[in-house]
N, C-alpha and C positions, 0 to 999 in steps of 0.2 A: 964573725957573723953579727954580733951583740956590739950596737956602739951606746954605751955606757953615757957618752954627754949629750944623746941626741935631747933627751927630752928638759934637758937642763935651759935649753933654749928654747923650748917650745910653750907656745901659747894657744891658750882655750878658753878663748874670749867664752864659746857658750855655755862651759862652765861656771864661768864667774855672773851669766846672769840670770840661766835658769836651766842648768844640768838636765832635769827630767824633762821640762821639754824638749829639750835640743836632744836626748835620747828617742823621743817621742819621733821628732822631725824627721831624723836622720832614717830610722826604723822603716817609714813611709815609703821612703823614697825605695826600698827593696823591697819592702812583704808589706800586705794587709792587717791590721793588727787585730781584725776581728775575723778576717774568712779566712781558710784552707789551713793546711798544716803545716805551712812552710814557719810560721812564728814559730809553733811551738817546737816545733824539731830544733831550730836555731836557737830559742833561749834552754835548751836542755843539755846541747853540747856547752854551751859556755857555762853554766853551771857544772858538767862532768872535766871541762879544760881547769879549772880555779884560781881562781883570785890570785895567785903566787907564782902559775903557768903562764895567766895574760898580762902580769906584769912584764915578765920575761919577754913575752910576746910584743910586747911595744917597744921594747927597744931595739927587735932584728930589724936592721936596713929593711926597705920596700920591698927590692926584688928579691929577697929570699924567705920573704914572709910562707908563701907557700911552700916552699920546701921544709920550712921549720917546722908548719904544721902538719903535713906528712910523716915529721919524725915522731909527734904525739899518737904514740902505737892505741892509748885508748880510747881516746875520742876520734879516730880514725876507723878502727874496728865497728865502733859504735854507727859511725856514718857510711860507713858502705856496707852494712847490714841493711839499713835502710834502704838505701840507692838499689842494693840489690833487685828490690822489688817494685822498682822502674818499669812499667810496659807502659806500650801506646795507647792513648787513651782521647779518644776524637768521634765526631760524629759521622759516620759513616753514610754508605748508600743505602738505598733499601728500594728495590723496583716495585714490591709489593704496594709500600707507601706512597711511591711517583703515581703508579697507575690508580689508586686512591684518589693523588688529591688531583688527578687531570680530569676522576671521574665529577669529583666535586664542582669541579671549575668550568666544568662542561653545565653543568645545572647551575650553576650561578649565570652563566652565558644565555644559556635559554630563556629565565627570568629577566636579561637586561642587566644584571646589576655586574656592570661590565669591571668597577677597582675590585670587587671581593674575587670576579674573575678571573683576574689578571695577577691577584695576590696568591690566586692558588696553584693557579699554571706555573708561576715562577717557581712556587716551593715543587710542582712535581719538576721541572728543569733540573733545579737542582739536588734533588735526592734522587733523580734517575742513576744507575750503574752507568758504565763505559758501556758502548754499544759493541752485543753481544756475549757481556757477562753471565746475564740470566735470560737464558732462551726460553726458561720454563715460562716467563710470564711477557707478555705482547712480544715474543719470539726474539725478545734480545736487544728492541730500539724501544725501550721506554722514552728513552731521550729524546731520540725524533719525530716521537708523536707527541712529546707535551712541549716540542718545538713549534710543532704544526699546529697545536692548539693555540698557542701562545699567539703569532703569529696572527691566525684570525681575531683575535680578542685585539690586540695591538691594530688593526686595520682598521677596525670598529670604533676605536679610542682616535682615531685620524692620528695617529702617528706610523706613516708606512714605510720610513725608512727603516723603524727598528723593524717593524713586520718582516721585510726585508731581510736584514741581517738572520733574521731567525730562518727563516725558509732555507736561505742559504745553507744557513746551520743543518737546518733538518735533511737537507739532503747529500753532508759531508756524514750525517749520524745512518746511514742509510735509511732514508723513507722508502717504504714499500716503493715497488714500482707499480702496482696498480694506480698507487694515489696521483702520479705524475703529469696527467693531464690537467686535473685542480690544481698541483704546485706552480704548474706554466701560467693557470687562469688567475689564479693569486697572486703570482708574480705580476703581472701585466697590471691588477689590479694597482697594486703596491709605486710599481712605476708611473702609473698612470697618477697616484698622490706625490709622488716627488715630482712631479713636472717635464720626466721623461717620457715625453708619448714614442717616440720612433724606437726606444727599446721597448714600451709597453705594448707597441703592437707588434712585434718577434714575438714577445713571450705568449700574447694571445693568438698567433701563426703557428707556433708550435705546440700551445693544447691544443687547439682544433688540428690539427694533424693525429692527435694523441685522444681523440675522441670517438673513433671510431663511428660507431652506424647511431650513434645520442643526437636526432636531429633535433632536440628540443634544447638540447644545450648547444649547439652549434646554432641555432638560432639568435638565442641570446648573446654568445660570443662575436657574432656580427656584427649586433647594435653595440656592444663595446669600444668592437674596432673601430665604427662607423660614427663613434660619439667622441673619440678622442680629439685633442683640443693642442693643435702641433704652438701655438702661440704662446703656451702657459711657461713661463720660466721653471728654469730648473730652482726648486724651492732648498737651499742652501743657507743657513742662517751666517750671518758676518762672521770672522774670526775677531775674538775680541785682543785688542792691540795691547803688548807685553808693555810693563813698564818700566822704561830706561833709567838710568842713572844718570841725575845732572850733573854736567858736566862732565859724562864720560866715565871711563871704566878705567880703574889704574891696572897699567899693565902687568905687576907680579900678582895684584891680588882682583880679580876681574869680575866679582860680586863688590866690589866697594867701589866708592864715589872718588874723584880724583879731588876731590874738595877736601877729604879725608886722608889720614896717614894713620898707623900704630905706632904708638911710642913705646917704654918700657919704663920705668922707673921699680927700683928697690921695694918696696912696700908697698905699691898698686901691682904690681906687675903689667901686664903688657895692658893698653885701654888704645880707645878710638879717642882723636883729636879733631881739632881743624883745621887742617891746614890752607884756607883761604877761606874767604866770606862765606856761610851760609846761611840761605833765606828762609822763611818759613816754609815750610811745603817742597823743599828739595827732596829729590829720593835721593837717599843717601848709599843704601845697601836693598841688593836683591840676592839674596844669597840659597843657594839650594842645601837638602840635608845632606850631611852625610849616610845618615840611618835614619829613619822614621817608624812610628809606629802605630798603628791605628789602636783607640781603646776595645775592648773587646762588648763593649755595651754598644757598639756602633759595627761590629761584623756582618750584621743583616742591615743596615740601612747605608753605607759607604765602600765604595771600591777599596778593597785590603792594601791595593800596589798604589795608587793615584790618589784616593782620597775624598773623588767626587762622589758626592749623594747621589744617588743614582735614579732618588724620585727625579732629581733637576737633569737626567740626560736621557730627553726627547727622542733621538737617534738610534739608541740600542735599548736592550732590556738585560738584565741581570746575568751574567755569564757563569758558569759553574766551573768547579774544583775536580779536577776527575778523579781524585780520591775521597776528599769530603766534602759533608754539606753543612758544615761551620761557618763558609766564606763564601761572599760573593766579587765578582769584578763587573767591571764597567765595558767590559771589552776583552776582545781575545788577547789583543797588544797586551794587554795588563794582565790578564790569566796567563799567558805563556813566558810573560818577563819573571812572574813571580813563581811557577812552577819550576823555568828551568833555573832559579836559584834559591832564596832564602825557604818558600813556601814547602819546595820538596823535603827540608830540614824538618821544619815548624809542624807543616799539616797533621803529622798523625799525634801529636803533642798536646793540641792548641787546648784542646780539654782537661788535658793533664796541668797545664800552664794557670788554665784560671782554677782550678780546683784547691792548684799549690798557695792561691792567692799573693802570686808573686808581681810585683808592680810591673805598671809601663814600662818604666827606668831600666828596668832586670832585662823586660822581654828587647826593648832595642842595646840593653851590653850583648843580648845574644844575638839580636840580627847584623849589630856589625860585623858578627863572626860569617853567618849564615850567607850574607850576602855577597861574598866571595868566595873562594874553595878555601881548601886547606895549605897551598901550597902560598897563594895569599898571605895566609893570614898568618902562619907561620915568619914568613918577609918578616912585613909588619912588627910581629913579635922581637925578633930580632933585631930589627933596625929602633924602634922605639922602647921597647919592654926589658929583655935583657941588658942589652947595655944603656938604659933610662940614661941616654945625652942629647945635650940637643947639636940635633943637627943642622946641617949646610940648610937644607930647607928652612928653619928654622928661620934663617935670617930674612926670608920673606914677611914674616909676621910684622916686623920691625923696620920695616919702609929700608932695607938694607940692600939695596940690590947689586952686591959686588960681582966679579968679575966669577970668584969660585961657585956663585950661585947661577950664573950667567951660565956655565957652563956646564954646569950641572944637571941645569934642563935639557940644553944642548944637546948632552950629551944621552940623553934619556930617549928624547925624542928620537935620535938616528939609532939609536940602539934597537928601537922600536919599530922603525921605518927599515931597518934592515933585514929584522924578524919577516915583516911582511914581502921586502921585496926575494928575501930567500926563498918564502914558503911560495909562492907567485912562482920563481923561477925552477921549482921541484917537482910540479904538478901541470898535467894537460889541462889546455883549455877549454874546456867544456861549461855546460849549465850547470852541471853539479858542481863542480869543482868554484865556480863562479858565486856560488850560495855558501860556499865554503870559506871563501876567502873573505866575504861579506861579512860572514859568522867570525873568522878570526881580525878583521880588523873591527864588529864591535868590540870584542871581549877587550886587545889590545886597547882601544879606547877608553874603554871601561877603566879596565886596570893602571891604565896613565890616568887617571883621574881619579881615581880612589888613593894612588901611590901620593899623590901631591896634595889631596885634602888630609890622608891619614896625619904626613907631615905635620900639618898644624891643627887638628884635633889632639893627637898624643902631646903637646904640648903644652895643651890647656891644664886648669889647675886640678892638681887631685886633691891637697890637704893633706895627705898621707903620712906625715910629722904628726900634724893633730887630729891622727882619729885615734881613739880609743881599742884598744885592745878586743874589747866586745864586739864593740861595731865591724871591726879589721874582721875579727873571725865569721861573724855571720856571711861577708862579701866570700868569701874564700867558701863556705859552706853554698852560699847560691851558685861561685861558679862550677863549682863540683856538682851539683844538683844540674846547672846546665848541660855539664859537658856528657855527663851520665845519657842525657836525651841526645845529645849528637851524636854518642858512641852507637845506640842504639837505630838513631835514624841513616848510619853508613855514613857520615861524613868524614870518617877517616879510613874507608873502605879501600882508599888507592895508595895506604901509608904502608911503607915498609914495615915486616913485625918488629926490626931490628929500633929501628925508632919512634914504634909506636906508644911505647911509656912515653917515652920522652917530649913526644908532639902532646898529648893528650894534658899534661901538666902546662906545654906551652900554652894551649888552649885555656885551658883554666885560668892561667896568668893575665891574660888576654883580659879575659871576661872580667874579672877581680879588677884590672884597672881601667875597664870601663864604666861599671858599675861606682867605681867612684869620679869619675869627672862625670858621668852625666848628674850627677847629685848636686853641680853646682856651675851645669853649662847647660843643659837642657830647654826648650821652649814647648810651650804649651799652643798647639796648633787649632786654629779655631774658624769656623764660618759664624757670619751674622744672619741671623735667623728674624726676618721681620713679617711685617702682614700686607694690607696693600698699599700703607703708606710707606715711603723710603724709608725715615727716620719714629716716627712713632711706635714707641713700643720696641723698637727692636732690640737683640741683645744677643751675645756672643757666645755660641755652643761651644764648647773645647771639645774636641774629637779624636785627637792623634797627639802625638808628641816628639819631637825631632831634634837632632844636634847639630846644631847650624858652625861650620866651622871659625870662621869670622863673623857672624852676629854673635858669636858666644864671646868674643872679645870686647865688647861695648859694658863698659863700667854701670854700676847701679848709680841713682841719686834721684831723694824723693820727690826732684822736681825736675822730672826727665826733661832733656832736650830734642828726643824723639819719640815717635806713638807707632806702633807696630801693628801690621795686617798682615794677611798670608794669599798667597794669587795659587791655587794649588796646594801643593808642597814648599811653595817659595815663599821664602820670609821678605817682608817688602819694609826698613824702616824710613820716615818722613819726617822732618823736621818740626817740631811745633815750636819754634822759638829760632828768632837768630842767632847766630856765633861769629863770634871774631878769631882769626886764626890762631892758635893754642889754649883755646878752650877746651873743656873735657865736651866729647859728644856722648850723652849719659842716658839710659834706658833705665827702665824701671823695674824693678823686680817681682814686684807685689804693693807693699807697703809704699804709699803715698800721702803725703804731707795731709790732701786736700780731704782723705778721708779715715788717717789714722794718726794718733799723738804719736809725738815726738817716743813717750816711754813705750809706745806699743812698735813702734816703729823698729827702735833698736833690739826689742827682745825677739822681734819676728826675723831683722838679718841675721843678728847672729846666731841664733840658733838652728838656724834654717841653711843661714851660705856663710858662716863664719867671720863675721866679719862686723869691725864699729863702723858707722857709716857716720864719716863725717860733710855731709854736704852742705853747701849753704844752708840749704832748710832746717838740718837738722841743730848746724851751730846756730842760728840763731831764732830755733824754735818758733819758728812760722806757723800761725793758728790753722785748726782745720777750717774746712767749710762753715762747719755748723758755727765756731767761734768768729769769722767774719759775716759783716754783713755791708749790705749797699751805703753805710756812713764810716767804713773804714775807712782808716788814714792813706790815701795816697803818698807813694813815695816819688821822688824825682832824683833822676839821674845828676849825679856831679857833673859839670863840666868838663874836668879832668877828665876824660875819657881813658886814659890809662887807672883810674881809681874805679874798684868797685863799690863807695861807699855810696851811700842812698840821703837825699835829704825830705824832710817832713812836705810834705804837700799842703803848704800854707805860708804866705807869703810870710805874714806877721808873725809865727813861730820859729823863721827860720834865723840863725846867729849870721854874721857877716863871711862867716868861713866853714870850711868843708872839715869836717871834727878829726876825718880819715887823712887827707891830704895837706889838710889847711889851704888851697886854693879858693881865692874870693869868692865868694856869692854874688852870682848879675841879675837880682831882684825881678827886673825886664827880661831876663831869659825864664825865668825859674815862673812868670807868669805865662808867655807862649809855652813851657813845655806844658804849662796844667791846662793851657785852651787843647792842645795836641791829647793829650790822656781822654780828656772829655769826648773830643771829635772820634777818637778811638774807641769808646764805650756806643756814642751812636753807629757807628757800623757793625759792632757788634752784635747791635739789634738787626740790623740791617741784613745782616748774616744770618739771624735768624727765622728773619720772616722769608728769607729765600730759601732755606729749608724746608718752612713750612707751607711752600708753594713747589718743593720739591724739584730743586734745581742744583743740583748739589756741587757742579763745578763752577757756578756762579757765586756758589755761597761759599768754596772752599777758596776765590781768587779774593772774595770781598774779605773774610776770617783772614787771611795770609798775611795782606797787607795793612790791615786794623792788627795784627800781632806784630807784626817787624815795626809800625811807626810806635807802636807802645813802645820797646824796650829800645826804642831810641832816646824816649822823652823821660822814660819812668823807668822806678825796679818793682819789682814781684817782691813781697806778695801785694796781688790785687785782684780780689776776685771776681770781675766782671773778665778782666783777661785770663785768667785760670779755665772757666766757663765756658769763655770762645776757643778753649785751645781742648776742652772735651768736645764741642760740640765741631771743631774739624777732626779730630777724632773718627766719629762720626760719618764724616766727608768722607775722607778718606778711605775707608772702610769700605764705601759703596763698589772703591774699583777692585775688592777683593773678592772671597768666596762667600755667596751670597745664596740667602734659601729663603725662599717666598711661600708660606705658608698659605695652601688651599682653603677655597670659599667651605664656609658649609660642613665645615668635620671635614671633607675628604680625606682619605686616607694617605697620607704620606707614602706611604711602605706598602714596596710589592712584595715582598718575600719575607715578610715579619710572620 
């Protein structure tokens, strides 16, 4: 179990440059170091484990690290004493509280003050019980009436498609049937705002049917009908158009550019290249999560499953949890995806989660698990976790696409395809049966596509040689803390008891080594939050967190070659600089050249994602911002186009030869490339005044190509092009997730 020369090879860089921080780092990324109790339970076991035990402990291989610590009968005892006293702990319903605040919201509605109205109605939406929980109070449809409420407050706001959606609602929650001839007049109304007249007058046909001897309302419902305006479009906002990958989508890996390949090398391990020219401004990668997570400071303002703010979705209004009132969605699609999976796990938890003050990182090692069953993940467990090989998959990472991998999918796919045509040919043809087979080729979908991303997430890096014994034990202590909550929440409810030890440590396993690649693969998922100019003032909320399977392959370097935004949940990265084919294609991890030293620079990778970071910037220590200024020294490109050597941007400084190559100096070249540098500084302005006229795909064509003729002529650093390549930054960003902050205070948040 014990290999004796593992650590004899093993390096820790963040030891050797600042241990207590890189303790500090590493900490973060599992627990809070100041809220809940999960710290302090976790440094109390490593103190009862000792110094003598976790030495031991670092030298047992990866996968049995868990088992090892299971055989530690005292600090084992010690931890499921604790665990013991595990329950659910979530915010619940309360019909008492809904019919409150619909009463509130109802007196804000009278007064006019139509957002404090609409913020209250949302909160009674969502703390209503399930319809016909509590009969005792509005007879059991709290929910349907602060639908109804909602509903008129939303028609008043001139938003009548979500009015719409909610009446709907209210009459799936059973509304009275008294109230039905209003719901028709409402309705008609609401149509009558989206630009359907010929449903709006049905719906107004059938309350006056449902109006009985009200000849004062049947009056009015006349002039309704009789004012309808059959010419009005139907009021549908554009879909806004996805963004593609230039040049195409490579066929094994179909979130990356075909401009791009993965390579491997010994000591980088796997990174993104270039395998053909790329431009400024190319979309390189669109890549979806594997698992995502939203922060929990964002549960009431952001859909839990999708991500959208839900101030910015016009269309509908805030959809509830039919067991808590922690979480909102954007939609039923999104309340029902997340219900019938990871959410039914999480829900009764979610309070227990932030109380334990257990990180983002922690809560998506647990929805990888969450979001598929147990019978999944188990797979999973075994194909990757047990026997920790790489697999046939595997060779996709690495632009490999042999024959055994050819056929591997192959063979997945009719495997897949035969499942479905079996279950087809077992079953009559009916409507149910029809909604059944729908239901089993999504899951099948699902499951083929979770099967083929797991492949290359489990194969990202964990570190697992160099982590420290403490640290090892705390991850093991979280996933036992999680799994403690799944055992509870039924997720191994359909396990055999024969194998249910044995699943339940798979599980833990699981979690244990997800909890360590997302510590050093993870993204931080973000909208731009501006005002009513495009670019003034704006600046980027972090919201959620995700593990993008191939955007987690893109190497660091503090002077990236690409700038990242998010459309959704999808990671969008774009080039800010040209490449010539076998360049690294390099993202940024945090720390950048332009606004942090060289020594800060290194003490923040390696302690943070393990590692020296040798990139151009860093070997040749490239000033920050504040250290240039507009009479820095321009550099100019060698001739030598195969040399990366740089020469001084002054005719008469410059020697007869290239220092790097020794290839002559053409005095008359080296003069055009520094008129080319110049002419590339005035579009740069150029670029900017078309920002500041808010035109931003004018200024991101102008920026692109003032970037690609620069490092034609010149090399970085130069900070006028540093500049233009934030301020397309910027550009680019426009066509991601975007939040436009209201005139006047208005209130953001309906359900805050």
């Amino acid at each position: 179990m014990i290999n004796k020369c593992r650590l004899l090879n093993m390096s820790r860089i963040y030891e050797e440059v600042d241990p207590i921080y890189a303790a500090t780092c590493s900490d973060i990324t599992l627990c809070s170091n100041s809220k809940g109790f999960f710290k302090g339970l976790a440094d109390d076991l490593v103190s009862l484990a000792g110094e003598e035990w976790l030495n031991k402990f670092e030298l047992v291989e990866d996968g049995k690290k868990v088992t090892f610590f299971m055989e530690n009968k005292e600090v084992m005892e010690a931890l499921t004493e604790v665990l013991s006293r595990i329950q659910p702990l979530h915010r619940g319903k309360d019909a008492r509280i809904s019919s409150q605040r619909r009463g509130d919201a109802q007196s804000a509605l009278k007064n006019e003050d139509l957002m404090k109205a609409l913020a209250l109605a949302s909160q009674a939406v969502l703390r209503a019980p399930v319809t016909g929980e509590n009969e005792a109070i509005d007879g059991g449809v709290s929910l349907a009436l602060a639908l109804w409420l909602r509903s008129e407050i939303l028609l008043k706001l001139n938003r009548p498609q979500a009015a719409l959606e909610d009446l709907k609602l209210a009459l799936k929650e059973r509304l009275p049937a008294r109230m039905r001839a209003h719901y028709y007049w409402r309705m008609g109304h609401c149509y009558r705002g989206t630009g359907e007249a010929t449903r709006a007058k049905v719906s107004y046909e059938l309350a006056g049917r449902l109006l009985a001897k009200d000849e004062v309302a049947k009056t009015q419902l006349t002039k309704d009908i009789e004012t309808l305006d059959y010419t009005v479009q139907s009021k549908r906002p554009p879909d806004k158009n996805a963004t593609t990958l230039t040049g195409g989508a490579k066929l094994n890996l179909p979130s990356l550019s075909k401009l791009l390949k993965i390579v491997e090398e010994e000591n980088k391990g796997r990174f993104a290249v270039a395998s053909a020219p790329v431009r400024t401004g190319d979309v390189l990668l669109v890549d979806s999560p594997y698992a995502a997570c939203l922060l929990s400071d964002y549960y009431g303002t952001h859909c839990l499953h999708c991500f959208r703010r839900l101030a910015d979705c016009e269309e509908s209004a805030p959809v509830w949890c039919p067991k808590c009132s922690g979480v909102v969605f954007c939609s039923i699609e999104c309340r029902d995806t997340a219900v019938s999976s990871y959410h039914s796990f999480e829900c009764q938890f979610l309070d227990l989660f932030v109380g334990s003050g257990m990180s983002i990182l922690s809560h998506i090692a647990l929805r990888m698990v969450t979001q598929s069953d147990l019978e999944t993940c188990l797979t999973i467990h075994s194909k990757y976790i047990s026997n920790d090989i790489k697999t046939v998959e595997g060779s996709v990472l690495n632009d490999i696409e042999g024959v055994a991998k050819k056929s591997k999918m192959k063979s997945r796919k009719e495997r897949l395809n035969r499942n479905k045509k079996s279950h087809k040919m077992s079953v009559e043809k009916n409507d149910r049966v029809d909604v059944m087979e729908d239901k089993l080729e999504d899951k099948n979908n699902f499951e083929e596509k979770l099967e083929l991303k797991a492949a290359q997430v489990y194969s990202l890096c964990t570190h697992s040689d160099r982590r420290r014994g403490d640290d090892y034990l705390k991850r093991i202590v979280m996933g036992y803390f999680l799994t403690e909550c799944l055992k509870h929440a039924g997720f191994f409810k359909n396990c055999n008891k024969n194998n249910l030890t044995k699943a339940q440590q798979s599980i833990c396993e699981l979690i244990v080594r997800n909890l360590q690649l997302l510590q050093f693969n993870a993204h931080e998922i973000y909208e731009t939050v501006r005002g009513e100019h495009q670019f003034s003032g704006s600046k980027p909320l972090y919201f959620a967190v995700g593990i993008y399977p191939v955007g987690a392959l893109f190497n660091h370097e503090c002077y990236p070659a690409v700038t990242r935004y998010f459309e959704g949940r999808k990671i969008v990265l774009r080039a800010t600089r040209p490449l010539t084919p076998g360049e690294v294609v390099s993202e940024n991890y945090g720390p950048h050249f332009m606004m942090r030293t060289l020594r800060e620079r290194q003490r923040a990778l390696a302690c943070r994602y393990w590692f020296h970071c040798e990139c151009t910037a860093c070997k040749e220590d490239w000033p920050t911002m504040k250290q240039m200024n507009n009479d820095s020294i321009s550099y100019i490109r060698c001739s030598n186009l195969a040399c990366r050597g740089k020469l001084r941007g002054s005719v008469q400084r410059m020697g007869d030869r290239c220092s790097l190559c020794s290839t002559p100096i053409d005095k008359d070249l080296v003069t055009v490339k520094i008129d080319t540098i110049n002419k590339c500084t005035a579009q740069y302005q150029e670029g900017a005044k078309l920002m500041d006229k808010e035109m931003p795909e004018e200024a991101t064509a102008t920026l692109c190509s003032a970037i690609d003729s620069f490092h034609e002529a010149g090399r970085p650093p130069h900070l006028e092009t540093h500049l233009a390549q934030e301020a397309l930054r910027s550009c680019f960003a426009v066509r991601g997730n975007i939040h436009i902050l209201k005139k006047d205070g208005e209130k953001d948040n309906e359900n805050k």
